[in-house]
C-alpha positions as CSV (number, residue, x, y, z in Angstrom):
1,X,3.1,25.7,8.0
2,X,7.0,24.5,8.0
3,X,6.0,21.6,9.2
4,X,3.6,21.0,6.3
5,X,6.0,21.8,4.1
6,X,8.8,19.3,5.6
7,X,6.1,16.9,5.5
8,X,5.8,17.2,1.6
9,X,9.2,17.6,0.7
10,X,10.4,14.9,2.5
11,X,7.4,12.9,1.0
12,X,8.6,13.9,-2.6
13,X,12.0,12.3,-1.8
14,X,10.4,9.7,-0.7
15,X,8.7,8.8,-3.9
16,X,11.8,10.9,-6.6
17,X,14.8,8.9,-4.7
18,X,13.8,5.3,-5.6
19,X,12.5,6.5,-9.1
20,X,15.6,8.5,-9.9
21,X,17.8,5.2,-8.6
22,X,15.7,3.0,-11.3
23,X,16.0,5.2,-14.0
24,X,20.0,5.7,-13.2
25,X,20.5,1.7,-13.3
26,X,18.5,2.0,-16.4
27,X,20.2,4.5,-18.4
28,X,23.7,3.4,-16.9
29,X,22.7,-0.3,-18.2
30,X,21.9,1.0,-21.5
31,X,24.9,3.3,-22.3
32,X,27.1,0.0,-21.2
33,X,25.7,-2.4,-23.5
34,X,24.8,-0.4,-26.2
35,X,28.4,1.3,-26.1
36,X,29.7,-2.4,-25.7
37,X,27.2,-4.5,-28.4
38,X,27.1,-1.5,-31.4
39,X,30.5,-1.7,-32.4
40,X,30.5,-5.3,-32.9
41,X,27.2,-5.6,-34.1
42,X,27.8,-2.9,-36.5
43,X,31.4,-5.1,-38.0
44,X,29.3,-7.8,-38.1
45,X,26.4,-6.9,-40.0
46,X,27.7,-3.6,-41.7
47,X,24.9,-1.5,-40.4
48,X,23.6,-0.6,-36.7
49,X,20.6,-1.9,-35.3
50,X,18.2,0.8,-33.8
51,X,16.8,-0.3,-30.6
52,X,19.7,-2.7,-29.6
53,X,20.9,-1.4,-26.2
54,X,17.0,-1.0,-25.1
55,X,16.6,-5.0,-26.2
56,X,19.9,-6.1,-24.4
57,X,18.7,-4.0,-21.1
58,X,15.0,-5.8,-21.1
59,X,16.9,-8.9,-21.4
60,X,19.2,-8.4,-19.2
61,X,16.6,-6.9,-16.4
62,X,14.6,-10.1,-17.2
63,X,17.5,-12.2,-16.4
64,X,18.3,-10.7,-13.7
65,X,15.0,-11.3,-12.1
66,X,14.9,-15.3,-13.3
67,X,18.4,-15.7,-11.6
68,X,16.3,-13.7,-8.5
69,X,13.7,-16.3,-8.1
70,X,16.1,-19.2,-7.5
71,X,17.6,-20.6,-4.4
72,X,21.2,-19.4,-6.2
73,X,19.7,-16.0,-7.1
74,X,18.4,-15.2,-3.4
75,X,22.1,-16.1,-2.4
76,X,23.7,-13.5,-4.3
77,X,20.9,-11.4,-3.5
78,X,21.3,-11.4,-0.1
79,X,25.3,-11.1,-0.2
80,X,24.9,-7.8,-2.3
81,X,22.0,-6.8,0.3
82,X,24.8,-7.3,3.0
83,X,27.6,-5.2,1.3
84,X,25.0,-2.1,-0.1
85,X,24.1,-1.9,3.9
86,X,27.4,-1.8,4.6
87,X,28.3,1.3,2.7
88,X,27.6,4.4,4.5
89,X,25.7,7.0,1.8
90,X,24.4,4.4,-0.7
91,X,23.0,2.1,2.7
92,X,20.5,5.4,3.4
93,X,19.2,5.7,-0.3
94,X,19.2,1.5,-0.8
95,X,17.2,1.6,2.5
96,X,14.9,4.2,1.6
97,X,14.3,2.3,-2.6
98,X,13.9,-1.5,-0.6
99,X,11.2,-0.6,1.5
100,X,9.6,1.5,-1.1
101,X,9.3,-1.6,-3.2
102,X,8.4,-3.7,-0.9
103,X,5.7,-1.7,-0.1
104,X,4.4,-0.8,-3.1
105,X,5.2,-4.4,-4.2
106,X,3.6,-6.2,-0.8
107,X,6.3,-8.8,-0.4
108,X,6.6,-9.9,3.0
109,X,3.3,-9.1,4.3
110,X,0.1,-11.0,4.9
111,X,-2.4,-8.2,5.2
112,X,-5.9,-9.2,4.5
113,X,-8.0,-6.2,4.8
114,X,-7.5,-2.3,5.3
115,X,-9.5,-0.9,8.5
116,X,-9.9,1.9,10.7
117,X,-9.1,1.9,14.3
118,X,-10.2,5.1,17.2
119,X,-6.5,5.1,18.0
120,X,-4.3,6.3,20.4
121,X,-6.9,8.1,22.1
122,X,-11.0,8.8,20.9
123,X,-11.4,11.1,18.2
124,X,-8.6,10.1,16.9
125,X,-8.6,7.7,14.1
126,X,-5.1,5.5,12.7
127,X,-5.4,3.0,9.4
128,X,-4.6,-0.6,10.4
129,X,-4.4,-4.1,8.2
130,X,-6.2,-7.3,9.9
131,X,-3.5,-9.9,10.1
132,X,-5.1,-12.6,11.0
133,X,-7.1,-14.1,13.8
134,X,-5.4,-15.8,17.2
135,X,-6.5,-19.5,17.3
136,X,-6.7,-21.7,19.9
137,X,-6.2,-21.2,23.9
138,X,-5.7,-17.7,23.5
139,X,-8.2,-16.8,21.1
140,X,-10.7,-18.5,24.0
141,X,-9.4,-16.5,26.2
142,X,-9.2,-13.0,24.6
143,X,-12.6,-13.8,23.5
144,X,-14.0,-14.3,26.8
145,X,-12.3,-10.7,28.0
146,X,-13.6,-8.9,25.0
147,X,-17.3,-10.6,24.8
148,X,-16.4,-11.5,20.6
149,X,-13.8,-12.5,18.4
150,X,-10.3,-10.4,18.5
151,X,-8.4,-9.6,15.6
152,X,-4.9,-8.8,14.8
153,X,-4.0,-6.0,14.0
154,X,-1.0,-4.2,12.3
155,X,-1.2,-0.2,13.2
156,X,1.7,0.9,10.3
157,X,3.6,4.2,10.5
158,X,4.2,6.8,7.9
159,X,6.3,7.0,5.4
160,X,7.4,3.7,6.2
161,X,4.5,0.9,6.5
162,X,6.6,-1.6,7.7
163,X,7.1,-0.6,10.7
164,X,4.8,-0.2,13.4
165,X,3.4,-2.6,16.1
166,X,0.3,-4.7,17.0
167,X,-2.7,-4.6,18.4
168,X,-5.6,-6.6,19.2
169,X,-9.4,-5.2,19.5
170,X,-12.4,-7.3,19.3
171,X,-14.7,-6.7,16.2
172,X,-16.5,-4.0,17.3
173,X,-13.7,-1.7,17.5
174,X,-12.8,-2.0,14.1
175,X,-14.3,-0.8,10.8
176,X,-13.7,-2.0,7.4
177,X,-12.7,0.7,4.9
178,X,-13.5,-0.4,1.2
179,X,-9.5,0.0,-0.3
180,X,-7.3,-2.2,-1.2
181,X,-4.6,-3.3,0.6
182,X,-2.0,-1.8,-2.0
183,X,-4.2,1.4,-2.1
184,X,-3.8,1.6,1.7
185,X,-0.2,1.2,1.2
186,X,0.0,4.1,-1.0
187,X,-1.9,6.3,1.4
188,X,0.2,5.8,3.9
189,X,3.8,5.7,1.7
190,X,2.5,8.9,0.5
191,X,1.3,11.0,3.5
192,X,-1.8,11.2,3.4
193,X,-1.4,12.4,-0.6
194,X,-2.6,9.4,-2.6
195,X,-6.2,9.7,-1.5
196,X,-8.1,6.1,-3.2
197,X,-11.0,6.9,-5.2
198,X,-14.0,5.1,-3.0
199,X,-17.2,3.5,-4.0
200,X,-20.4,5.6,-4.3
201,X,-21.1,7.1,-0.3
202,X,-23.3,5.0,2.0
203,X,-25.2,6.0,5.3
204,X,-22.7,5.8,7.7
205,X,-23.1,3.4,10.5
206,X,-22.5,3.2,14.1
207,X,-20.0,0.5,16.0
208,X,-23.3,-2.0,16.6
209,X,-23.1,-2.1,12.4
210,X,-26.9,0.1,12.8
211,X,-27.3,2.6,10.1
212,X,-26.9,6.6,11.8
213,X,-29.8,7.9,13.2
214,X,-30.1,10.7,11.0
215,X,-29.7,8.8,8.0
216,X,-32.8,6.2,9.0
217,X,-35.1,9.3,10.1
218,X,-34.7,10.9,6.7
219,X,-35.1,7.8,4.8
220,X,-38.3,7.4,7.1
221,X,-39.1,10.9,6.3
222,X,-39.2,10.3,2.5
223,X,-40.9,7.1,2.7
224,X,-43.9,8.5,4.6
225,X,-44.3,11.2,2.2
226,X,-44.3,8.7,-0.8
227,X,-46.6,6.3,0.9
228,X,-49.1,9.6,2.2
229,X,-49.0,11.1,-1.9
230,X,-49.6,7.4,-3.1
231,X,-52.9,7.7,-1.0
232,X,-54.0,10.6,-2.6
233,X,-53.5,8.9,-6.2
234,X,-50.7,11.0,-7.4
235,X,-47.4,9.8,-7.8
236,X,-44.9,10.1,-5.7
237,X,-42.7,13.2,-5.8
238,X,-38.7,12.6,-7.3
């Protein structure tokens, strides 16, 4: 039980801290320039202008990120990066915002689909992203170990989905989920508390991609009686 609760405490810091930073910029940004542009807008024009300080700070967070997008702006970028890290308190909450966005955002990551992997041990089941496939040499090789083709795959850990390690398992051993990559993401920022929504529930199927036994026996089942009632010339039961 305490551990359940550390688990969801420490996941609602995970998602207030970087939401609490954004709106603090934010508000900080406004009071500044509207404290800053009123006055003179007000001798200028003789009357203040509602909505001023909310108009400078959308322009100023849009300049921000043009200036961002440019060789110049990753420069700067990377120099404030350097000097936040370097500050002791604000370094832990800067972390903790960065990879939160980058998550959320999927900025340096080339994940292509979300699977599930028996991992570390049977029974147990771990969320992975395909990366990619191994060409060449090594792909021939691992393919001739394996019997198929053998992905890569990026097993991420929780809260934190950029780290992690990698693995690779020929086709077989791993099974598609139908979520997005950023829906995956979210699952695993989260805890295990931002459950996707799936699409409508199929017959599950086994690791040879053949649909469960008891799924095809009771489809067989219903099928029979159909076909035996449409012999009898009354329509099949619903």
């Amino acid at each position: 039980m305490r551990l359940r609760l550390r688990t969801y405490f420490l996941a609602g810091l995970l998602v207030l801290i970087p939401l609490g930073v954004t709106v603090g910029i934010l508000s900080w940004l406004f009071n500044l320039l509207d404290g800053f542009l009123g006055p003179h807008i007000y001798d200028y024009l003789g009357h203040p202008v509602p909505g001023l300080g909310l108009a400078a700070t959308v322009l100023l967070v849009f300049l921000i990120g043009l200036v961002t997008t440019n060789i110049v702006g990753r420069r700067v970028m990377a120099a404030v990066d350097g000097a936040l890290q370097r500050i002791p308190l604000v370094r832990s909450i800067y972390t903790i915002a960065k990879q939160m966005s980058d998550s959320l955002l999927q900025r340096h990551v080339n994940f292509q689909q979300v699977v599930l992997v028996e991992y570390p041990r049977r029974g147990l089941y771990q969320i992975g992203f395909v990366t990619g496939v191994i060409e060449g040499p090594l792909q021939d090789e691992l393919a001739a170990r394996a019997g198929e083709r053998v992905l890569n795959v990026f097993m991420p850990t929780t809260p934190n989905p950029m780290s992690g390690y990698l693995i690779m398992l020929p086709e077989r051993d791993v099974q598609p989920l139908r979520i997005s990559v950023q829906d995956g993401l979210k699952l695993l920022v989260s805890g295990g508390m931002a459950i996707p929504a799936l699409p409508r529930k199929v017959a599950p199927q086994s690791r040879d991609g053949s649909q469960s036994r008891e799924g095809s026996l009771s489809r067989e089942g219903s099928l029979s009686r159909e076909e035996s009632q449409s012999r009898e010339g009354s329509p099949p039961r619903r």
